[in-house]
C-alpha positions as CSV (number, residue, x, y, z in Angstrom):
1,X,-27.6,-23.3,-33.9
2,X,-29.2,-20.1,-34.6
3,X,-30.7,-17.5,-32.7
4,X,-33.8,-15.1,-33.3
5,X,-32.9,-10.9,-34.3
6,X,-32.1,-9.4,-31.4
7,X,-31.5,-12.4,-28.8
8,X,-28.1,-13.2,-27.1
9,X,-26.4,-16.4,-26.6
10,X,-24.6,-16.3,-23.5
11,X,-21.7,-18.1,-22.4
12,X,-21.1,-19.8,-19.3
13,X,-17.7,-19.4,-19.5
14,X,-16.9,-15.9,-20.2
15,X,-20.2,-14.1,-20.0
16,X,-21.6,-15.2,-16.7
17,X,-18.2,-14.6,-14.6
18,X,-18.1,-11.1,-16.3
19,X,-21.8,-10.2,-15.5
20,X,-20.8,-11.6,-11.8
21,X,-18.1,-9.3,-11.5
22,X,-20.1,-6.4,-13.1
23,X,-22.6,-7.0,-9.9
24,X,-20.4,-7.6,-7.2
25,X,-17.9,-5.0,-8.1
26,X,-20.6,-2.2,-8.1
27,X,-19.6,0.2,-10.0
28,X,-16.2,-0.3,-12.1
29,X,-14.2,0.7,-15.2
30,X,-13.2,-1.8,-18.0
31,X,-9.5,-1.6,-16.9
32,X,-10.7,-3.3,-13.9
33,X,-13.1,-5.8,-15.3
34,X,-10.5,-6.8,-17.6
35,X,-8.1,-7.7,-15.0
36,X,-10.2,-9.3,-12.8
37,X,-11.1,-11.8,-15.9
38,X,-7.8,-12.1,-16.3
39,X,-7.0,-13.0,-12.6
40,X,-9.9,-15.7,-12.7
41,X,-8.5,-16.3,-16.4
42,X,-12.0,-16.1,-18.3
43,X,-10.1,-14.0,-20.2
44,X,-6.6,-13.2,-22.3
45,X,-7.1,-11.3,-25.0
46,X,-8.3,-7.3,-24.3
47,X,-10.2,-7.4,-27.8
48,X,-12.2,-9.9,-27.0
49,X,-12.8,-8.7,-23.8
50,X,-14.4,-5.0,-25.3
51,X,-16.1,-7.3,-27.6
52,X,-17.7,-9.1,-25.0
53,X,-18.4,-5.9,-23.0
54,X,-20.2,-4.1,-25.7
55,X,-22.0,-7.3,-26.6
56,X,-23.4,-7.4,-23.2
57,X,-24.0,-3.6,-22.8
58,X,-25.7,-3.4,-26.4
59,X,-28.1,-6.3,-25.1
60,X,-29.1,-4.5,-22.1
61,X,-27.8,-6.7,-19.3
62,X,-24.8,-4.1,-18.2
63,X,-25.1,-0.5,-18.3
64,X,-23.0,2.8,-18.8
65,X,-22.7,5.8,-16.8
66,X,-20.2,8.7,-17.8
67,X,-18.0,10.9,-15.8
68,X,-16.8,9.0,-13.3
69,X,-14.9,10.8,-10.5
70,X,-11.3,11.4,-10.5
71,X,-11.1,11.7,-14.2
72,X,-11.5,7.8,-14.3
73,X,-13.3,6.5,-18.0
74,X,-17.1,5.3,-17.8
75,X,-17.8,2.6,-15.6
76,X,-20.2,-0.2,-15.7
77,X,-22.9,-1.4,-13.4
78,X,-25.7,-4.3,-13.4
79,X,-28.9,-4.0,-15.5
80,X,-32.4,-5.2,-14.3
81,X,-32.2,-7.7,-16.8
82,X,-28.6,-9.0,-16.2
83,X,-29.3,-9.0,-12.1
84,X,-32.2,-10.8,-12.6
85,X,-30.6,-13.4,-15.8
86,X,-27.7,-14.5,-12.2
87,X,-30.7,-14.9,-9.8
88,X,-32.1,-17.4,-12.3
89,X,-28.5,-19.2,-12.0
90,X,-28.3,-18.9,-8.3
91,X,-26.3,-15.6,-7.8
92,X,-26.4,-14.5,-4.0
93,X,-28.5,-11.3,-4.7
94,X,-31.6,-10.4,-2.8
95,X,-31.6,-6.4,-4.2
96,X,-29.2,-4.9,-1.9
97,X,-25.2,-4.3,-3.2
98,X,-24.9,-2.9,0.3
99,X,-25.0,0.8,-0.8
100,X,-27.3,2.9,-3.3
101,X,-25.2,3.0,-7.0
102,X,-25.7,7.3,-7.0
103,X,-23.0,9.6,-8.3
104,X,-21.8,10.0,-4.8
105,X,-20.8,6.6,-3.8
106,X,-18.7,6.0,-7.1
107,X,-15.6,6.5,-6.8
108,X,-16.4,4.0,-2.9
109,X,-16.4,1.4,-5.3
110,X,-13.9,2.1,-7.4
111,X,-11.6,2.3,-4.6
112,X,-12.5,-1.4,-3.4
113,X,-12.2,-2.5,-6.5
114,X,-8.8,-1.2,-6.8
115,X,-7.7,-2.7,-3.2
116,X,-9.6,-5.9,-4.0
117,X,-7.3,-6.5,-7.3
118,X,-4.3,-5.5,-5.2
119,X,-4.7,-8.1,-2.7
120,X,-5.8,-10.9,-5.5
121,X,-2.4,-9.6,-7.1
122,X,-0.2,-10.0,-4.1
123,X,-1.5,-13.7,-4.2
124,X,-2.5,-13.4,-0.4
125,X,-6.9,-13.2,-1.0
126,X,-7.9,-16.4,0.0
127,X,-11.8,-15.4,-0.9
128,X,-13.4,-11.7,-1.1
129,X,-17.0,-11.4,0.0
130,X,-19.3,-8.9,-1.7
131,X,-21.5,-6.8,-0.4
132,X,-23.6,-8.2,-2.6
133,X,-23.3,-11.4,-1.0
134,X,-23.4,-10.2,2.7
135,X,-27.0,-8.3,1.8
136,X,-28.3,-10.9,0.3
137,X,-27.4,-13.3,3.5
138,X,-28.4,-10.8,5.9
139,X,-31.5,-10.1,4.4
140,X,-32.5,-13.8,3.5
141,X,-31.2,-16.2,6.5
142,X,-31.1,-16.3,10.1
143,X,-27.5,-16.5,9.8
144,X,-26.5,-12.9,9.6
145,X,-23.5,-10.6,10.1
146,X,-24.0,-7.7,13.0
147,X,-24.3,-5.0,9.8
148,X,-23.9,-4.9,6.0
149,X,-20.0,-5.1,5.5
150,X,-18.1,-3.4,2.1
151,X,-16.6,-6.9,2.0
152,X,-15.4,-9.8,4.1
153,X,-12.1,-10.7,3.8
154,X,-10.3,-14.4,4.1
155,X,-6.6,-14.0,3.7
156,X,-3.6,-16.5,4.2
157,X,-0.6,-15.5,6.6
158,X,1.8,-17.3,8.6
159,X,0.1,-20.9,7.4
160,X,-3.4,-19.5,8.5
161,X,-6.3,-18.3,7.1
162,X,-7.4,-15.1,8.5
163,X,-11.4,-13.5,8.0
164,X,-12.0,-9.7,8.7
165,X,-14.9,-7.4,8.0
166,X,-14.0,-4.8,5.5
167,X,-15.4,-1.2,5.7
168,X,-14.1,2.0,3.5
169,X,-15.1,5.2,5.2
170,X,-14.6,7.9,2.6
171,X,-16.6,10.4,4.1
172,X,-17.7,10.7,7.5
173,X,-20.9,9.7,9.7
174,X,-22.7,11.8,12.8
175,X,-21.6,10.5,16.1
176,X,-24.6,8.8,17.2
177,X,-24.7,6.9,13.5
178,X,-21.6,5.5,15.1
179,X,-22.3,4.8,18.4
180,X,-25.5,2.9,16.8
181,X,-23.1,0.7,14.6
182,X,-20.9,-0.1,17.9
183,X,-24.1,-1.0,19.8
184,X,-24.6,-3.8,16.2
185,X,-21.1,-4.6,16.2
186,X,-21.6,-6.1,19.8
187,X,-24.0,-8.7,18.7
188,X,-21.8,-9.9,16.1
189,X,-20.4,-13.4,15.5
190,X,-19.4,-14.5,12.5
191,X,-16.2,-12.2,12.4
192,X,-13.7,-11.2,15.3
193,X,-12.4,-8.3,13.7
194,X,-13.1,-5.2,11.5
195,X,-11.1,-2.9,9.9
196,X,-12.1,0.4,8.6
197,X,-10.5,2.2,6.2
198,X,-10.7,6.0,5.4
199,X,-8.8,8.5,4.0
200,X,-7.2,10.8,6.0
201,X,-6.3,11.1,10.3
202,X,-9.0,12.9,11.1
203,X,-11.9,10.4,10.3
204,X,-9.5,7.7,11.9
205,X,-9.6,9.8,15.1
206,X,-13.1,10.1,14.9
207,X,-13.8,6.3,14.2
208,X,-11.2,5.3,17.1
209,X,-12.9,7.6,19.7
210,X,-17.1,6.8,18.7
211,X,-17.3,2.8,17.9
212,X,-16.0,0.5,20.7
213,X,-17.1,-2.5,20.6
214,X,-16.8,-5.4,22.9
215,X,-17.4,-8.2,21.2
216,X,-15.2,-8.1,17.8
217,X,-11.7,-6.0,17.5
218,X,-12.3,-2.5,15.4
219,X,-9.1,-1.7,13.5
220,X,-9.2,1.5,11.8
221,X,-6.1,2.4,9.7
222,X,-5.4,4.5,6.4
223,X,-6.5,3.3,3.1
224,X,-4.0,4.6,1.1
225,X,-1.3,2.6,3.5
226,X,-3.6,-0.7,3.2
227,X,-3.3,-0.8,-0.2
228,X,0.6,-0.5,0.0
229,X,1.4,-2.2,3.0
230,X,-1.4,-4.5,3.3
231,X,-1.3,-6.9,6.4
232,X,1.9,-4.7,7.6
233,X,-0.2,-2.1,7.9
234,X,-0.1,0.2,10.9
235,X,-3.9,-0.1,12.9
236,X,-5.5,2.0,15.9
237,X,-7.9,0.0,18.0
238,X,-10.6,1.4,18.3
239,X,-12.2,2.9,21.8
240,X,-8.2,3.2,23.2
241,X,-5.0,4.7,22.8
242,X,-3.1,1.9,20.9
243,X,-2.0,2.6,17.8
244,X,0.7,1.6,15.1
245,X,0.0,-2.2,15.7
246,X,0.7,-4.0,12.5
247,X,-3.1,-5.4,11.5
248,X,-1.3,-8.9,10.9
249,X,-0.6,-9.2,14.5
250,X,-4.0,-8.4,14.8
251,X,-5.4,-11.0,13.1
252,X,-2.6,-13.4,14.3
253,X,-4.0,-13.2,17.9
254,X,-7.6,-13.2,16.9
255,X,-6.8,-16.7,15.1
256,X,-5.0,-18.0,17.9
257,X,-8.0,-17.1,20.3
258,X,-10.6,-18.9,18.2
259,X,-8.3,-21.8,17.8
260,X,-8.6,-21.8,22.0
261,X,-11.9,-22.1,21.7
């Protein structure tokens, strides 16, 4: 068949996924799109990959931006036209990725991209919610989550399946932004626990001593340790004194309450 100048033929098979990832990942680099095709295996071969990249790019429904933090290469990000080409296909996208794409909150992405393959690679990521996905739900249906997660999380351990909500603190809030997301957290019910993540003690203190929530279990630990140790991963609780709990026994006793239930 052919096709007019200037038009694209997309494919549902490796196109769409990509463009997907492209919009639920943010911001990210090839080296990361690539292996997350490879993980859902839309894709083998890193030529055709970059083909299909600047296919995509050169039509207008990904973009480019330079200078990514860290020294990382360019990363990608969702055009207009390729957000709008998944709504037409039933992508969960009402706008909202759950942050603004600016300069600033770049290398925030990159990072959860980074912990997101980790966990997909360790073979324990049951399912990874976007942001996308959790804006899109909390902005559409009466079925909402208490506040616009990075992610949630569904991972297997001990037999179970285990669901937290994800946030990556990079840099820090006021006080009272806090104490206003402990007040939202108590009226949450689709999750029993949270874990934030940031990158050094200090936040963690901080975090620990201004959200304490009753209703779901606030976990704050170190990024950098997540994405080594994963579920073994040391955890404060946030609004008391307990610290070094490994976050699977966290999750353990969650599951076992809601099983009680």
């Amino acid at each position: 068949m052919r096709y007019e100048k200037g038009t694209i033929q997309i494919s549902p098979a490796r196109d769409i996924p990509l463009l997907q990832q492209v919009l639920r990942s943010g911001f990210a680099t090839s080296d990361q799109l690539y292996e997350f095709m490879q993980l859902n295996q839309s894709e083998r071969s890193r030529q055709a990959f970059d083909h299909r990249l600047r296919r995509l790019l050169a039509h207008g429904l990904i973009e480019k931006h330079q200078g990514a933090a860290r020294g990382r290469p360019q990363v990608y990000l969702i055009s207009k036209e390729g957000a709008s080409l998944l709504i037409d296909l039933g992508e969960l996208f009402a706008g909202r990725i759950g942050m603004e794409t600016g300069e600033r909150s770049c290398s925030h992405w990159l990072d959860l991209n980074d912990l997101h393959l980790a966990l997909a690679k360790a073979h324990m990521l049951l399912r990874w919610t976007p942001a996308s996905e959790i804006c899109s739900q909390n902005d559409l249906t009466q079925f909402k989550y208490a506040k616009d997660y990075d992610a949630v999380v569904a991972v297997e351990s001990e037999g179970r399946q285990m669901r937290f909500g994800l946030e990556y603190e990079r840099t820090p809030k006021t006080y009272n932004a806090y104490r206003r997301i402990a007040s939202k957290l108590d009226g949450e019910t689709l999750v029993d626990t949270v874990l934030y993540l940031v990158p050094n003690y200090h936040l963690l203190c901080m975090i620990r001593d201004c959200i304490a929530s009753r209703r779901v279990q606030v976990c704050v630990a170190l990024f950098a340790e997540f994405l080594e140790s994963f579920l073994a991963t040391p955890v404060m609780i946030a609004g008391t004194m307990q610290r070094d709990i490994p976050f699977q026994s966290i999750l353990t006793l969650a599951s076992q309450a809601r099983g009680r239930q």
